[in-house]
GULUMTI-169063 format. One record per residue: x, y, z of N, C-alpha, C, O in turn; residue in three letters; residue number from 1. Coordinates in pm, 1 decimal, always signed. Layout:
BEGIN
r n.x: X n.y: Y n.z: Z ca.x: X ca.y: Y ca.z: Z c.x: X c.y: Y c.z: Z o.x: X o.y: Y o.z: Z kedo: ALA fiti: NUM
...
END
This chain:
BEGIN
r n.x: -814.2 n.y: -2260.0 n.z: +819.7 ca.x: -729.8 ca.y: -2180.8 ca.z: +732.0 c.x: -582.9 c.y: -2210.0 c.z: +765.7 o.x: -555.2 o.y: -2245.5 o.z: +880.3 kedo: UNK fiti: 1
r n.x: -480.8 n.y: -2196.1 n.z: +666.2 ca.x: -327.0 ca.y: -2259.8 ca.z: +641.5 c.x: -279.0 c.y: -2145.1 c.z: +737.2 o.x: -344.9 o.y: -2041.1 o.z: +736.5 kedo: UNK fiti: 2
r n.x: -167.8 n.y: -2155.3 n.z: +821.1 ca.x: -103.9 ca.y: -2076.0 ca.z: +870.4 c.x: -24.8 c.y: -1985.4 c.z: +770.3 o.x: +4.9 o.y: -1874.0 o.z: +813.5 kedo: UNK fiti: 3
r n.x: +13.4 n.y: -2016.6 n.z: +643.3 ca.x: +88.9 ca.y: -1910.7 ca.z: +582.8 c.x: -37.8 c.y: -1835.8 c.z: +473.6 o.x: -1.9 o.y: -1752.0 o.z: +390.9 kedo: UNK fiti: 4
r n.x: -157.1 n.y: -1869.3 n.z: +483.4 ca.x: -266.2 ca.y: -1755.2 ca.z: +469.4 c.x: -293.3 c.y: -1643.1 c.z: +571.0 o.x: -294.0 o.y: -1522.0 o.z: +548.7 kedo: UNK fiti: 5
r n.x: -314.3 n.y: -1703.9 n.z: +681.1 ca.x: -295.7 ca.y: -1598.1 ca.z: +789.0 c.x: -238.2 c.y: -1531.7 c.z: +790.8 o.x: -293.9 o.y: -1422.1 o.z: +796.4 kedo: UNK fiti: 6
r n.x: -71.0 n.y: -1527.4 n.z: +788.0 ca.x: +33.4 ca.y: -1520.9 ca.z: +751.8 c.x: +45.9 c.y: -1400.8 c.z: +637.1 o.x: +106.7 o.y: -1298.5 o.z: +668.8 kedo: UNK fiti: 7
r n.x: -10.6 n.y: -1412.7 n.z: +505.5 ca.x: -2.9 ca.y: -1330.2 ca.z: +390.3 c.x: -137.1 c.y: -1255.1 c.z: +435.5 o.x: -106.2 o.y: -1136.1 o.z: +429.1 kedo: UNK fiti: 8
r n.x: -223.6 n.y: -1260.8 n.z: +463.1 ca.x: -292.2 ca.y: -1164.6 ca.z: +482.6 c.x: -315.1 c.y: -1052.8 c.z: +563.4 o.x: -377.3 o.y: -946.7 o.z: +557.8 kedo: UNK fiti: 9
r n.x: -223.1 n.y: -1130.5 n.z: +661.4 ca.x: -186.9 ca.y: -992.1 ca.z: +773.1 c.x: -99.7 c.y: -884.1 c.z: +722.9 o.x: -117.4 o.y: -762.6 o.z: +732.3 kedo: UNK fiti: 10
r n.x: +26.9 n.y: -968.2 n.z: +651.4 ca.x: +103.5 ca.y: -870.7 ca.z: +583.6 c.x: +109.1 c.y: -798.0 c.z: +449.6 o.x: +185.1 o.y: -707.8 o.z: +414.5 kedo: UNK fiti: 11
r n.x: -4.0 n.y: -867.3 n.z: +373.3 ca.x: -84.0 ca.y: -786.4 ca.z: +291.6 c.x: -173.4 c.y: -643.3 c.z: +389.1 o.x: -118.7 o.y: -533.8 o.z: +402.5 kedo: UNK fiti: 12
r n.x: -253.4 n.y: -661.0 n.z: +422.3 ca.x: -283.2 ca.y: -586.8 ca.z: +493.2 c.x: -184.9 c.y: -472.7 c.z: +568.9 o.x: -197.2 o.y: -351.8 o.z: +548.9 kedo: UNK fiti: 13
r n.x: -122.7 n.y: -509.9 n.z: +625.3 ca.x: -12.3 ca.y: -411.8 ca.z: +723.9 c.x: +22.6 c.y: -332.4 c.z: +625.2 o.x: -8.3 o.y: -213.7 o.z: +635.5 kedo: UNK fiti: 14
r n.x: +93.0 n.y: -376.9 n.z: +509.8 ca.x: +178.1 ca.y: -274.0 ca.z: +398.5 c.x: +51.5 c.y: -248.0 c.z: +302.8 o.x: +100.9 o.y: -182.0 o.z: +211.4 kedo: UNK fiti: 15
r n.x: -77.0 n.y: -263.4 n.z: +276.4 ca.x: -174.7 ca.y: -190.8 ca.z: +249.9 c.x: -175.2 c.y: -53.5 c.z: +267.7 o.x: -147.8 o.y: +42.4 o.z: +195.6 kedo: UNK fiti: 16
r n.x: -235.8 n.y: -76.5 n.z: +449.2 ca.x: -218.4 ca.y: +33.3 ca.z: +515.6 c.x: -64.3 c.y: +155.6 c.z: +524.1 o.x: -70.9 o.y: +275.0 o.z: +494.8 kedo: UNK fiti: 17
r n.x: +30.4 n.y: +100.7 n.z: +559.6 ca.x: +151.4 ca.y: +181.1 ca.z: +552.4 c.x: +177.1 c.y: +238.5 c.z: +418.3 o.x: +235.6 o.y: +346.7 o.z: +412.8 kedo: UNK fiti: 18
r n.x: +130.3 n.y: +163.0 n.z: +280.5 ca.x: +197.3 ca.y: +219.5 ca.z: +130.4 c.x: +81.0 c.y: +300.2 c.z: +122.2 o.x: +106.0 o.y: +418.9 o.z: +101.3 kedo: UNK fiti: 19
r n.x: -63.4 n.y: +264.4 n.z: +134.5 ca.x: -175.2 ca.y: +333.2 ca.z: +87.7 c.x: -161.8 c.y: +280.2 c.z: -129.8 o.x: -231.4 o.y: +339.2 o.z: -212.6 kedo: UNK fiti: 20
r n.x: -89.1 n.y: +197.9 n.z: -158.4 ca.x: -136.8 ca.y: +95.4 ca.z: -303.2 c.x: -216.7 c.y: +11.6 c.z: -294.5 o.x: -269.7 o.y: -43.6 o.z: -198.1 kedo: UNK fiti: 21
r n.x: -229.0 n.y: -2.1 n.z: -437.1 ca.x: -327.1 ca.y: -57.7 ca.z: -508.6 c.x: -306.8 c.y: -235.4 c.z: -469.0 o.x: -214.8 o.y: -314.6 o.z: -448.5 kedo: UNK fiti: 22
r n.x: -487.7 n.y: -234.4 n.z: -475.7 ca.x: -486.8 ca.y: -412.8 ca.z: -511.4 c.x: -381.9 c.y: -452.2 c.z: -597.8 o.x: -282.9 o.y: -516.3 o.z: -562.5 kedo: UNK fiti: 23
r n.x: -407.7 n.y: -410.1 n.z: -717.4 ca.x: -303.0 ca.y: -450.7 ca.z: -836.4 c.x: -160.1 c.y: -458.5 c.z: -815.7 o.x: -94.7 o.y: -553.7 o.z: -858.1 kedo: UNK fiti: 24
r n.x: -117.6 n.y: -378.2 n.z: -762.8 ca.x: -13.4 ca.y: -298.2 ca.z: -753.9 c.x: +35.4 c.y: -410.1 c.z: -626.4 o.x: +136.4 o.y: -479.6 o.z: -637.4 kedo: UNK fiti: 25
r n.x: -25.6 n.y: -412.0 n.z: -545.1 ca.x: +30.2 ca.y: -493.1 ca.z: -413.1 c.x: +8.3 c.y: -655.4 c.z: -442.6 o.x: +65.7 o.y: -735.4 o.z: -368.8 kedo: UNK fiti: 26
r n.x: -78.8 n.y: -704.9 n.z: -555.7 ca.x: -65.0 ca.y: -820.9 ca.z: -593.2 c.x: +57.1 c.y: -868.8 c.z: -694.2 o.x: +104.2 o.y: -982.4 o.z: -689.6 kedo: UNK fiti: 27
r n.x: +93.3 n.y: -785.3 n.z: -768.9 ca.x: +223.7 ca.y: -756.5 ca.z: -856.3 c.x: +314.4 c.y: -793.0 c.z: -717.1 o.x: +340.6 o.y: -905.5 o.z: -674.3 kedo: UNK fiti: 28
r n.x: +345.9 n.y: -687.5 n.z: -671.7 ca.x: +462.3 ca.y: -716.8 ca.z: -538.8 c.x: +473.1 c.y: -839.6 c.z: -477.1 o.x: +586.0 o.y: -869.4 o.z: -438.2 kedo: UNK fiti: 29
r n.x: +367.8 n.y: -932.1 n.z: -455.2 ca.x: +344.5 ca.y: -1009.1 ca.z: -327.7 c.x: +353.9 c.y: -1200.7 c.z: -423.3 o.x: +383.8 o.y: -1314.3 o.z: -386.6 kedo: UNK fiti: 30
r n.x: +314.2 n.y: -1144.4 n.z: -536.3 ca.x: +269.0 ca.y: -1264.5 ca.z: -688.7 c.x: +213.2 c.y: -1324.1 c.z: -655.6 o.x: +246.3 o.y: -1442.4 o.z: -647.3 kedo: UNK fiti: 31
r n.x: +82.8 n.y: -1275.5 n.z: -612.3 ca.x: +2.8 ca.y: -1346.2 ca.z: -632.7 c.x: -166.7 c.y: -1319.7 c.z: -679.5 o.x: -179.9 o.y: -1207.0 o.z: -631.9 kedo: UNK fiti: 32
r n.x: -284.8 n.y: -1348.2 n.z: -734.0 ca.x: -366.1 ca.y: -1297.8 ca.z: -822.6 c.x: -426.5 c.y: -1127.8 c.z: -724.7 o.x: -394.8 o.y: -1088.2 o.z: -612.5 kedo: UNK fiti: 33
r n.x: -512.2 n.y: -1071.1 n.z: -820.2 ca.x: -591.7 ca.y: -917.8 ca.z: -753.5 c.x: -649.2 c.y: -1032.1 c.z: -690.5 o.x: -591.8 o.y: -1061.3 o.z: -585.7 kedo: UNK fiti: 34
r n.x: -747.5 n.y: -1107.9 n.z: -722.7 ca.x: -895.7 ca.y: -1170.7 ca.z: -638.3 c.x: -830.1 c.y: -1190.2 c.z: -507.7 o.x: -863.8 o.y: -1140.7 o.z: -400.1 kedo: UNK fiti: 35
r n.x: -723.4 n.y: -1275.9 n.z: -534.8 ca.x: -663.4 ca.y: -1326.0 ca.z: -388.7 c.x: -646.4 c.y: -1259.5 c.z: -284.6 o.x: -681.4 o.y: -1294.3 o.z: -171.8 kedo: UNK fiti: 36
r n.x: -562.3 n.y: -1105.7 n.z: -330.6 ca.x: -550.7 ca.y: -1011.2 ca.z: -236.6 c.x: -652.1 c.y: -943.4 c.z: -183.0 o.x: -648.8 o.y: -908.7 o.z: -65.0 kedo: UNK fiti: 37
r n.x: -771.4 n.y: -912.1 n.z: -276.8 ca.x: -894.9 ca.y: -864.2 ca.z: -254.3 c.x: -985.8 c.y: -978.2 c.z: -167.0 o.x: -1090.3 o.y: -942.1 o.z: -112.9 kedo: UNK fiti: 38
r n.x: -944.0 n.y: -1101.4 n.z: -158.6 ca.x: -1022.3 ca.y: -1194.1 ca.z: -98.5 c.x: -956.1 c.y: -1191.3 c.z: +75.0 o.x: -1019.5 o.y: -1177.8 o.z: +179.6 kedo: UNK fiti: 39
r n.x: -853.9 n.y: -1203.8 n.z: +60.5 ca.x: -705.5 ca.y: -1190.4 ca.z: +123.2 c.x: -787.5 c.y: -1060.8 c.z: +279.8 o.x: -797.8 o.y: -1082.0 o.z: +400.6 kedo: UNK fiti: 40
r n.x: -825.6 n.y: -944.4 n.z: +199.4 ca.x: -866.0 ca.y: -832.5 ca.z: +228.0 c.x: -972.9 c.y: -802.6 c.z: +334.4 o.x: -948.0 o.y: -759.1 o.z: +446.8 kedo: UNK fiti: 41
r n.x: -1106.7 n.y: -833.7 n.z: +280.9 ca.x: -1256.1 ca.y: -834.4 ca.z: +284.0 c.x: -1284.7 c.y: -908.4 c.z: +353.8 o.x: -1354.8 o.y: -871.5 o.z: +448.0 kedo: UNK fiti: 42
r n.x: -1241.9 n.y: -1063.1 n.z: +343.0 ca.x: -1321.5 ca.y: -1186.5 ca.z: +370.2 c.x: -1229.1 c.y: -1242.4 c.z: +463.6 o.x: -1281.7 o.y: -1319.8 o.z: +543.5 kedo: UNK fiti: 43
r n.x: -1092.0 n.y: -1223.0 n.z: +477.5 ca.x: -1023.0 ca.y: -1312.9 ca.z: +570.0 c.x: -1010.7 c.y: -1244.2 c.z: +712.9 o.x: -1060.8 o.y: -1261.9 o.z: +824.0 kedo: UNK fiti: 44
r n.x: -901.5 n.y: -1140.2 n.z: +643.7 ca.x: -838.8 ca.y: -998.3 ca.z: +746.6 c.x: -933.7 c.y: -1021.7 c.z: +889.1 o.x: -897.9 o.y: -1065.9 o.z: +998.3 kedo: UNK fiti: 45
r n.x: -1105.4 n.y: -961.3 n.z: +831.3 ca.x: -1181.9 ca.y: -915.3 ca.z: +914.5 c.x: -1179.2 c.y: -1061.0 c.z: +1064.9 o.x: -1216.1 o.y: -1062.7 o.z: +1182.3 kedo: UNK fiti: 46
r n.x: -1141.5 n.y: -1119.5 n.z: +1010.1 ca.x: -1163.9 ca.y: -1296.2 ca.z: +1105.0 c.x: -1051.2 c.y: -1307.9 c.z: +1178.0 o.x: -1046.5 o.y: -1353.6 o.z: +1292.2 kedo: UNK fiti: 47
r n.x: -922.4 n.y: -1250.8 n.z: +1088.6 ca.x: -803.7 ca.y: -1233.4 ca.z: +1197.5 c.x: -769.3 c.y: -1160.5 c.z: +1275.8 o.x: -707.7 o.y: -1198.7 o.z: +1375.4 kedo: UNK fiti: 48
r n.x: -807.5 n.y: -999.5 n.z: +1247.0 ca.x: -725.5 ca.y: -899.5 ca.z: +1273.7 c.x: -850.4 c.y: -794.6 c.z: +1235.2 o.x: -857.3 o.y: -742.3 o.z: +1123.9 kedo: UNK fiti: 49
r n.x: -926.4 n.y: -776.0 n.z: +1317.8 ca.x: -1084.0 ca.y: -680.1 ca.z: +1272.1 c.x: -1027.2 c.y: -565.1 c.z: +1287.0 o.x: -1072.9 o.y: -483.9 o.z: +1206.5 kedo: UNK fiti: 50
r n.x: -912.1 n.y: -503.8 n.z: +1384.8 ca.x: -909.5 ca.y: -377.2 ca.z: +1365.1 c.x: -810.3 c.y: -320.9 c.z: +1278.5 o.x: -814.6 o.y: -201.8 o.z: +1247.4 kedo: UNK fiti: 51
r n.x: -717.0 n.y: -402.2 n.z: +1235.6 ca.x: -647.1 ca.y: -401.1 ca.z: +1080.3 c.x: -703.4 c.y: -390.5 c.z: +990.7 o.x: -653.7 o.y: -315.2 o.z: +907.1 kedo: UNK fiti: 52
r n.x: -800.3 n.y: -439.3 n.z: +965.5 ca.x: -933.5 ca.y: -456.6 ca.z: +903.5 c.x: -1002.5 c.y: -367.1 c.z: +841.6 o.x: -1027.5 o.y: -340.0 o.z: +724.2 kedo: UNK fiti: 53
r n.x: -1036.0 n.y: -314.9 n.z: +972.9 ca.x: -1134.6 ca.y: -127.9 ca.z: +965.5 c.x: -1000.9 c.y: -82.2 c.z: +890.9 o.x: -1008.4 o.y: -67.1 o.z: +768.9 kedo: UNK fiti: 54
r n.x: -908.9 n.y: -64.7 n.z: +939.4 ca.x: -763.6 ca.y: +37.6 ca.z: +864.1 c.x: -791.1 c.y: +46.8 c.z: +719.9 o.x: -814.7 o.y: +143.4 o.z: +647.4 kedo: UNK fiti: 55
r n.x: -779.8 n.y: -109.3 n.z: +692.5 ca.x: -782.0 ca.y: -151.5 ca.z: +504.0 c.x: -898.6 c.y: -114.7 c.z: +427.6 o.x: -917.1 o.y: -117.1 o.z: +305.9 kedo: UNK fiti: 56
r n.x: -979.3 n.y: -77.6 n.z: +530.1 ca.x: -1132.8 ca.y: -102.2 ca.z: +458.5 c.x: -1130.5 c.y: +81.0 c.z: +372.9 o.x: -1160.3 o.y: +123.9 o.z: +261.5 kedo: UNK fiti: 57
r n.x: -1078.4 n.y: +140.6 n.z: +500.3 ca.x: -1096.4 ca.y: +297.1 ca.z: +479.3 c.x: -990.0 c.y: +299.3 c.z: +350.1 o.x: -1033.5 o.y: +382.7 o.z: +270.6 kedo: UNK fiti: 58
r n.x: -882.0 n.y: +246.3 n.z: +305.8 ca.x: -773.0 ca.y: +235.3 ca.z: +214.9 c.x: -820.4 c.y: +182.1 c.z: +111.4 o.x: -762.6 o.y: +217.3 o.z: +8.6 kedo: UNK fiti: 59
r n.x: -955.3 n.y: +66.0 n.z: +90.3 ca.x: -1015.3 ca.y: +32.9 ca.z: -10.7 c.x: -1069.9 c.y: +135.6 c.z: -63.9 o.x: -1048.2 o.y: +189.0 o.z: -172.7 kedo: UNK fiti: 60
r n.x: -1191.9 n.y: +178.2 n.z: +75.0 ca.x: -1307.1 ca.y: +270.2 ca.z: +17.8 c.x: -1261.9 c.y: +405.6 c.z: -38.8 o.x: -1330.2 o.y: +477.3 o.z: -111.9 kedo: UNK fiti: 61
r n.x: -1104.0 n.y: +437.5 n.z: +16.3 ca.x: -1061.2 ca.y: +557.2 ca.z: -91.0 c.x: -1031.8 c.y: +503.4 c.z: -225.7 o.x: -1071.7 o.y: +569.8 o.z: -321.4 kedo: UNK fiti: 62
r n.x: -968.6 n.y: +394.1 n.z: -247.2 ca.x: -928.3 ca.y: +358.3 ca.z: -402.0 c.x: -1069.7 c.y: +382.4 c.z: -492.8 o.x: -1090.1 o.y: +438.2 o.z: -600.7 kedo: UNK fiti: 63
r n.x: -1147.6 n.y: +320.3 n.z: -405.9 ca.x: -1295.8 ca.y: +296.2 ca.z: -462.2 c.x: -1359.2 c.y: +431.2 c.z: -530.5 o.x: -1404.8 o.y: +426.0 o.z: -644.8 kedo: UNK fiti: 64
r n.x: -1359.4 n.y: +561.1 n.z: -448.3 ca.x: -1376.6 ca.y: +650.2 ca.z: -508.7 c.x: -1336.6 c.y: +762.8 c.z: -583.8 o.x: -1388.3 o.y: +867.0 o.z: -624.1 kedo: UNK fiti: 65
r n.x: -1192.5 n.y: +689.0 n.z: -590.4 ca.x: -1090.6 ca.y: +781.0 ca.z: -661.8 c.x: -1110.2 c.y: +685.3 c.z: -810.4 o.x: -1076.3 o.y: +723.8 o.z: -922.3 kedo: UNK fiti: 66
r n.x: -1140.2 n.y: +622.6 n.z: -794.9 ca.x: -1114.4 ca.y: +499.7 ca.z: -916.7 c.x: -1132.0 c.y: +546.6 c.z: -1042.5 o.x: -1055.4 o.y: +505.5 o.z: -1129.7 kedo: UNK fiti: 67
r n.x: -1238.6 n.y: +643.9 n.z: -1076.8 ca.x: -1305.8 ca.y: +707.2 ca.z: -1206.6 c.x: -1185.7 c.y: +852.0 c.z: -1266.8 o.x: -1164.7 o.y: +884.3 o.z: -1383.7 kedo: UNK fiti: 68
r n.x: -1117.1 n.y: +923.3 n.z: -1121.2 ca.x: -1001.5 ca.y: +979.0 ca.z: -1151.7 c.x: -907.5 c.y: +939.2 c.z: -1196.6 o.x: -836.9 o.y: +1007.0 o.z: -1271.2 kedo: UNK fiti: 69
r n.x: -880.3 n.y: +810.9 n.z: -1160.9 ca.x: -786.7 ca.y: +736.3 ca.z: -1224.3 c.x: -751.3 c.y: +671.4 c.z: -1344.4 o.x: -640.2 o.y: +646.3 o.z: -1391.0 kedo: UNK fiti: 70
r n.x: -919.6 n.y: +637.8 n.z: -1406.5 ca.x: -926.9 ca.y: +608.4 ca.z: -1520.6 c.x: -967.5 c.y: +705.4 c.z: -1598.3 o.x: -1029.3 o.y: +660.4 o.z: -1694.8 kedo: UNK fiti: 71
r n.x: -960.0 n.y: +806.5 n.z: -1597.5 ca.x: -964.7 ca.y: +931.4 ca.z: -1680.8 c.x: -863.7 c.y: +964.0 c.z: -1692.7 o.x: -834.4 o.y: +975.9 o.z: -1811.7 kedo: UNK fiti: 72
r n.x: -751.4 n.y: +997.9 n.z: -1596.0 ca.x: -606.6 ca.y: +1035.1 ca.z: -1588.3 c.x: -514.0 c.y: +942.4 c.z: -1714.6 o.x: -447.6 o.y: +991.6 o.z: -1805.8 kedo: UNK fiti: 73
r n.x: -539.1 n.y: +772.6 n.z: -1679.7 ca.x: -497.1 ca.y: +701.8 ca.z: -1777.4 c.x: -511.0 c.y: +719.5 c.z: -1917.3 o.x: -421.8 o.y: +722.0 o.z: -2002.1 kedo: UNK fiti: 74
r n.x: -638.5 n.y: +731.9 n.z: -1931.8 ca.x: -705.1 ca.y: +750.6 ca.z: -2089.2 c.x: -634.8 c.y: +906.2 c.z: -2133.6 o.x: -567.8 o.y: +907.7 o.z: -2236.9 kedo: UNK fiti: 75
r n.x: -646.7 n.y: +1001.4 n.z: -2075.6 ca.x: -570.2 ca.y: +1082.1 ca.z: -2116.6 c.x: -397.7 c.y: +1109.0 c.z: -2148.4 o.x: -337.7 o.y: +1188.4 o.z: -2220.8 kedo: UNK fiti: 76
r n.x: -357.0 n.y: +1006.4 n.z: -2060.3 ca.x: -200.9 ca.y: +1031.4 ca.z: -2049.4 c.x: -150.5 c.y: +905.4 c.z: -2204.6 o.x: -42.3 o.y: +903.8 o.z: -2263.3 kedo: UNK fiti: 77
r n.x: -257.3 n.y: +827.6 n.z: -2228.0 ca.x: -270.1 ca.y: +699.4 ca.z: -2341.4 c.x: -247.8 c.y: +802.1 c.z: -2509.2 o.x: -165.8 o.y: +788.4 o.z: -2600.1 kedo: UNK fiti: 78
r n.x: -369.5 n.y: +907.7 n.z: -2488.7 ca.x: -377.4 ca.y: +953.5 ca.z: -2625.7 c.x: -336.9 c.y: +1112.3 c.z: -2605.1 o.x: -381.5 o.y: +1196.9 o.z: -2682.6 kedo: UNK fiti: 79
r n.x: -257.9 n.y: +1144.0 n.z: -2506.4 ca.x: -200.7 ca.y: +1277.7 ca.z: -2548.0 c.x: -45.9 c.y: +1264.3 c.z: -2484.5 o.x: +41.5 o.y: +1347.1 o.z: -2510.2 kedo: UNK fiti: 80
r n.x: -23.6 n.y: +1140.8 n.z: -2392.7 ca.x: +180.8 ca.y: +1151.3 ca.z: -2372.5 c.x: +161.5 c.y: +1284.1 c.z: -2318.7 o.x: +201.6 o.y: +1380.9 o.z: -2383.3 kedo: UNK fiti: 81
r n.x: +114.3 n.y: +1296.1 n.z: -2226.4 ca.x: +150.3 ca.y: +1447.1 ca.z: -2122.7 c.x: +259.9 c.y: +1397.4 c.z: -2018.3 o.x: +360.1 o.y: +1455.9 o.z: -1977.1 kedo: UNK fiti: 82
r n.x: +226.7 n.y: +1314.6 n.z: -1998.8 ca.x: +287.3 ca.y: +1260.9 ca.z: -1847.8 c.x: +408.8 c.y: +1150.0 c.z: -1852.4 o.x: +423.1 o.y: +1071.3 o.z: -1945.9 kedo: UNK fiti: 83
r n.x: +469.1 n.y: +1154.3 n.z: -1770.7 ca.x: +598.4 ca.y: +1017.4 ca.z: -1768.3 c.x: +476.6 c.y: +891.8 c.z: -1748.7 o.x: +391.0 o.y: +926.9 o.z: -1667.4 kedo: UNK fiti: 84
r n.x: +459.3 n.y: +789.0 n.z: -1792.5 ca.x: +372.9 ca.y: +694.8 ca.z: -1720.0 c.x: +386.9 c.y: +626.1 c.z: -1621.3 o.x: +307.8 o.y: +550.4 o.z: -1565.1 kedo: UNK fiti: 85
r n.x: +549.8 n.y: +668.6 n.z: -1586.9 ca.x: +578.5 ca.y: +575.3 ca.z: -1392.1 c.x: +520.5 c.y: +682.5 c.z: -1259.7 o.x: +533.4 o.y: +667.9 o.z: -1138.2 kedo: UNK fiti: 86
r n.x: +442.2 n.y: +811.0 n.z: -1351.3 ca.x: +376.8 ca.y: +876.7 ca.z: -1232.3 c.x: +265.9 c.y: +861.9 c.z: -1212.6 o.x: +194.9 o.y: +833.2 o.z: -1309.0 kedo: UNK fiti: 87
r n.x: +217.5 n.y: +872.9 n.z: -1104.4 ca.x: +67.2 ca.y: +827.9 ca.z: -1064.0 c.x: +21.6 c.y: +990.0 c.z: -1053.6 o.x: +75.8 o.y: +1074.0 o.z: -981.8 kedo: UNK fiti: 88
r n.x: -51.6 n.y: +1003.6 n.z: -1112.1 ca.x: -132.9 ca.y: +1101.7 ca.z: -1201.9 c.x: -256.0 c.y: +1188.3 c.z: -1042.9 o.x: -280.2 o.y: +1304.8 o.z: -1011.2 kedo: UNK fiti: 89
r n.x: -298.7 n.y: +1055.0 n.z: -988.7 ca.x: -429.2 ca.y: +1108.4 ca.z: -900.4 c.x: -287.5 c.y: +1122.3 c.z: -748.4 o.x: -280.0 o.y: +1223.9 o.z: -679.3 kedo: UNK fiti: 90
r n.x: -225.0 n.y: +1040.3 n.z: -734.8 ca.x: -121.8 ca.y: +1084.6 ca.z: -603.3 c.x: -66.2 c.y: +1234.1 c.z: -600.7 o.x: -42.9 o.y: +1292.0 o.z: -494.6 kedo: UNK fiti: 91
r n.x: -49.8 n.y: +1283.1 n.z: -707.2 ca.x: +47.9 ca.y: +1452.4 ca.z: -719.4 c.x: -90.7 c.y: +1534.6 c.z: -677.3 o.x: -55.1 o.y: +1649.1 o.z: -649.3 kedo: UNK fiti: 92
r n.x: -240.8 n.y: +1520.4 n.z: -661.2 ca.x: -326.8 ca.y: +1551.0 ca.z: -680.4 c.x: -406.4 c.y: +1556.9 c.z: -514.0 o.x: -480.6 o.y: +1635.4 o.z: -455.0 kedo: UNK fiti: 93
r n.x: -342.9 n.y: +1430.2 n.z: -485.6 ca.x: -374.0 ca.y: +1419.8 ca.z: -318.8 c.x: -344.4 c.y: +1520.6 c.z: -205.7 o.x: -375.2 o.y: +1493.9 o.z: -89.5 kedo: UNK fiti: 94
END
């Protein structure tokens, strides 16, 4: 593996953990694809940095089950404009 993979995945990871954002959201920031970061994540991290690792995993597995809140929140804020849309709907909720 390239040293500046190592490299992005550690610090993907690190500001994972510290922001608590999204795949999406942290692939936007970083430019480069979701898969990557999600690959970046899962499959690399654990080989570099296992106990960074465990950190991200618990930061996935919350996105993971908030995920259905989130897409309900959206669909609603789409066809009724309740909300500003630069607010994150399930965070005020946390």
């Amino acid at each position: 593996m390239h040293d500046y993979i190592k490299e992005r995945t550690i610090k993907i990871g690190r500001y994972i953990v510290e922001t608590k954002k999204t795949v999406r959201t942290i692939a936007k920031e970083f430019g480069v694809s979701k898969s990557t970061v999600h690959k970046d994540l899962t499959e690399r991290l654990p080989d570099i940095n296992p106990e960074l690792s465990k950190e991200v995993k618990q930061v996935l597995d919350y996105h993971k089950s908030i995920r259905h809140l989130r897409g309900g929140e959206a669909t609603k804020v789409k066809y009724t404009g309740d909300q500003d849309e630069s607010e994150d709907p399930v965070k005020s909720k946390v």
